[in-house]
N, C-alpha and C positions, 0 to 999 in steps of 0.2 A: 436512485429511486425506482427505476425499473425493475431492478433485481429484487427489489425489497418488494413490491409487487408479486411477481414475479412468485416468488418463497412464500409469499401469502396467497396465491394461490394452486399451490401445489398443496399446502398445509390444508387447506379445506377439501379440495379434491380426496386427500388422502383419508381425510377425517370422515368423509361420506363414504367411502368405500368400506371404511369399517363398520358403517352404520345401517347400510344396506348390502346382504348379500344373495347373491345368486344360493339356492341350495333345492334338493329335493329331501324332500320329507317323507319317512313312511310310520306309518300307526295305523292308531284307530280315530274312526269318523264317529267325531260324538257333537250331540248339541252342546252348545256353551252351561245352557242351565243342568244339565247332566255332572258335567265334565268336574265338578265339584267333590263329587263322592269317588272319579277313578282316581284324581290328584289324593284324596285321602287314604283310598283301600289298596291303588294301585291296577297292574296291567291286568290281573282277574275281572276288575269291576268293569273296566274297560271292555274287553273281549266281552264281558255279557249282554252288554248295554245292547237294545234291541232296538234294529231300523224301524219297528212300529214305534217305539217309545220317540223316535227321531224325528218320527215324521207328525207327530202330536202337534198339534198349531203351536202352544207356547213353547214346545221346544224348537219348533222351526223358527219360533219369532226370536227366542234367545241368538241366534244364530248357531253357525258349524263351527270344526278345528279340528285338529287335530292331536292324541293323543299320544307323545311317543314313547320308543319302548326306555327313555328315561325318566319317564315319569313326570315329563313338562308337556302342558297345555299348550298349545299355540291358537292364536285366535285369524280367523278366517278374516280376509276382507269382503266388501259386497258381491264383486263377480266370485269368488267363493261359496260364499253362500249361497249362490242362487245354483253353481255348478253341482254341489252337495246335495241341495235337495231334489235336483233334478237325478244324480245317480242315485239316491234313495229309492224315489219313486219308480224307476225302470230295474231299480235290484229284485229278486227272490230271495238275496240273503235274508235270515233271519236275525244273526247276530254275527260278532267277529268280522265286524266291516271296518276288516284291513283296507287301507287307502293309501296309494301313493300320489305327494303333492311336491310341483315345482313350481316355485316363484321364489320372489324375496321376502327377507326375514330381517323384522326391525323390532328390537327388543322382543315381544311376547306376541306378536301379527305376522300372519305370510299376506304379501299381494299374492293371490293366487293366478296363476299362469295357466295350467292345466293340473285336474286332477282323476284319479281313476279308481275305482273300486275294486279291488283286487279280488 
């Protein structure tokens, strides 16, 4: 019985390690309600997408993420988002707000850990 234990919980242990991984991310910082049009047109629409347009109430209310250069969304969690709009606000960039982001990655969300505006 123990062993059998035991194999059940190595199986789940395993099974979560696949579900959550450590990774860094690098893209573009786009709002979620944006992020719509670079998943269509792709890494152009992304690089154009502009920190005033980011920083618009309902795009800051849509939330952040991250755009990357294959062409998948990832969606920020809440210490994210707030990390996001906080490098917005201190950037002068105007557009091409390359980001890089470390946290974990669970299907289509990072927990964001730290992120930085390149």
């Amino acid at each position: 019985m123990k062993l059998h234990l035991g194999l059940i919980r190595l199986l789940l242990l395993t099974s979560l390690a696949g579900a959550l991984s450590a990774a860094e991310v690098e893209g573009v910082l786009m709002d979620k309600m944006c992020s719509m049009k670079a998943v269509k047109d792709g890494q152009k629409a992304a690089t154009m997408h502009t920190r005033q347009c980011a920083m618009m109430p309902d795009c800051e209310k849509s939330g952040y993420g991250v755009f990357t250069a294959d062409n998948k969304y990832l969606v920020f969690d809440a210490a994210g988002n707030e990390q996001s709009a906080a490098a917005l606000k201190s950037s002068k960039k105007k557009d091409n707000l390359k980001v890089k982001v470390s946290g974990e990655v669970t299907g289509d969300t990072i927990k964001v850990a730290s992120l930085t505006l390149q």
